[in-house]
C-alpha positions, 0 to 999 in steps of 0.5 A: 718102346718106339723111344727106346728103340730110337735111342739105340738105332742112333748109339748103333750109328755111333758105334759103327761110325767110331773110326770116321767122322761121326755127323750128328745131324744123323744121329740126331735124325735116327732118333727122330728129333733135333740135332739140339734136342738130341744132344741136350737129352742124351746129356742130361739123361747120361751125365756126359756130353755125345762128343765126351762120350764118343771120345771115351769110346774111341780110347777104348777101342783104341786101347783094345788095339794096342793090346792085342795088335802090333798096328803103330800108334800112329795109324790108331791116332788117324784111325780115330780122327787125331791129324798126330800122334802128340794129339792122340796121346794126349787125348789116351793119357787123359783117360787112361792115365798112361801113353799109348806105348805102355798100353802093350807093358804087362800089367798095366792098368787101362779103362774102358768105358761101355757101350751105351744103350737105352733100358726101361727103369721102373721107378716109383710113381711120382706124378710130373706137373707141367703146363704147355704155355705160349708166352709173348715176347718180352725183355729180361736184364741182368748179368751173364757170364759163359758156363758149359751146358752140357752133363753136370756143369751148368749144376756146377759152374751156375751156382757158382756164379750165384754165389759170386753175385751174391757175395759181390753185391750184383744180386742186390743191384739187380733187386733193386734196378727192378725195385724188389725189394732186399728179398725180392726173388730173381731169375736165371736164363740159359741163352745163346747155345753154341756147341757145348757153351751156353751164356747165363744171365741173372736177372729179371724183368726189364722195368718201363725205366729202361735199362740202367748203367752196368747191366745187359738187355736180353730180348725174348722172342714169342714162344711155347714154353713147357713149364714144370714146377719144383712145388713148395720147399724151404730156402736152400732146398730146392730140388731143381737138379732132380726136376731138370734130370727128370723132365730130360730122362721122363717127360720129353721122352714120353711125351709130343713135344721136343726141345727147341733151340731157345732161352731156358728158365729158372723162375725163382718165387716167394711164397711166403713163411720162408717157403719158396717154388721154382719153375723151369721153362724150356722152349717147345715144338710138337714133334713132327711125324715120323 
């Protein structure tokens, strides 16, 4: 219950903190983890990044205000952090679909989005199996493009960017810069976080040749990675969305370890008879005590 209760002290913190400048590096502190790892949970766990959720917030708060109070827009607009009035009612029409003089019409139709909090969910018992690995530095190459890495995106915008390679001949270049083979399996790494963007590389292990023309070099520091497995599955069925949703929403909150702010894989294996397996790799620190 110490999670949970962690969890819900730093929603409290948001809530009561919606009309002032919100410091993440608090809230992240309340629940007693990294500013990083905070923020990738609470995404993965609510399909919503902490700054969307925290503007979706503050437009039902503020809508509430322009029912049922005479206060001027533009007082609302500073109120929850918006240097204009224009700023404001961009944001309020964005989410509400209408401008923030209409709110006050009768009848019309607003949204309000509710107040999070963090519940036990019983769910069936179905066993998670991971390894607690330190890897070696080492070099990937590849291609890479940016993609937003927070809520559903990166299960948007990256299988996109597979598809793009698959279908512009990268994927092949790639196998064969690494002498795979036509079938030979590539990987994915998620690299380089910066706010709510992360870049993305498709690649694999950087051969003794070198780097060749076209392509990009990835160093790779020593680490302990928390390694997780999808198991066996025939090609295009995977499961990774379901495998990355719970080791957000299960493991890392059950468990001693906390995310560090590193490279995250997508290992991709044949295993023969049109069978496949894929790994997930996240970078680790053993919380500290609390």
């Amino acid at each position: 219950m110490d999670w949970l209760d962690r969890m819900n002290n730093a929603m409290e913190y948001v809530e009561t903190h919606l009309s002032e400048v919100i410091d993440f590096n608090q809230v992240a502190r309340i629940a007693c983890c990294s500013t990083y790892h905070f923020q990738r949970m609470f995404s993965f766990i609510t399909d919503v990044p902490l700054s969307e959720y925290i503007r979706r917030r503050r437009m039902t708060l503020a809508a509430f205000e322009l029912q049922q109070s005479g206060v001027k827009i533009i007082d609302i607009a500073l109120k929850y952090g918006y240097e204009s009035p224009e700023a404001f009612s961009r944001a309020f029409k964005k989410m509400h679909g209408v401008m923030p003089m209409s709110a006050r019409d009768k009848g019309v139709s607003l949204k309000a989005y509710p107040r999070l909090s963090f519940h036990i969910s019983i769910r069936g018992d179905v066993e998670m199996n991971y390894k607690i690995e330190e890897k070696q530095a080492f070099e990937m190459f590849g291609v890479s493009t940016v993609v937003n890495a927070d809520g559903e995106s990166p299960f948007i915008e990256i299988p996109a960017f597979w598809t793009k390679c698959i279908s512009n001949g990268t994927v092949d270049r790639i196998r064969a810069a690494a002498e795979l083979g036509g079938n030979g399996q590539i990987h994915g790494v998620l690299y380089n976080k910066q706010g709510e963007k992360s870049s993305y590389m498709i690649g694999y292990f950087l051969p003794q040749s070198g780097l060749l023309e076209g392509f990009e070099k990835l160093q790779i520091p020593p680490q302990t990675y928390a390694t997780f497995s999808t198991g066996l599955y025939p090609d295009g069925q995977s499961g990774i969305h379901d495998l990355w949703k719970r080791i957000w929403g299960e493991w890392f909150p059950s468990s001693n370890y906390e995310s560090a702010n590193g490279p995250e894989f997508e290992m991709t294996y044949e295993r023969g008879n049109n069978m496949y397996e894929m790994e997930v790799w996240i970078p680790v620190v053993k919380k500290s005590a609390s």
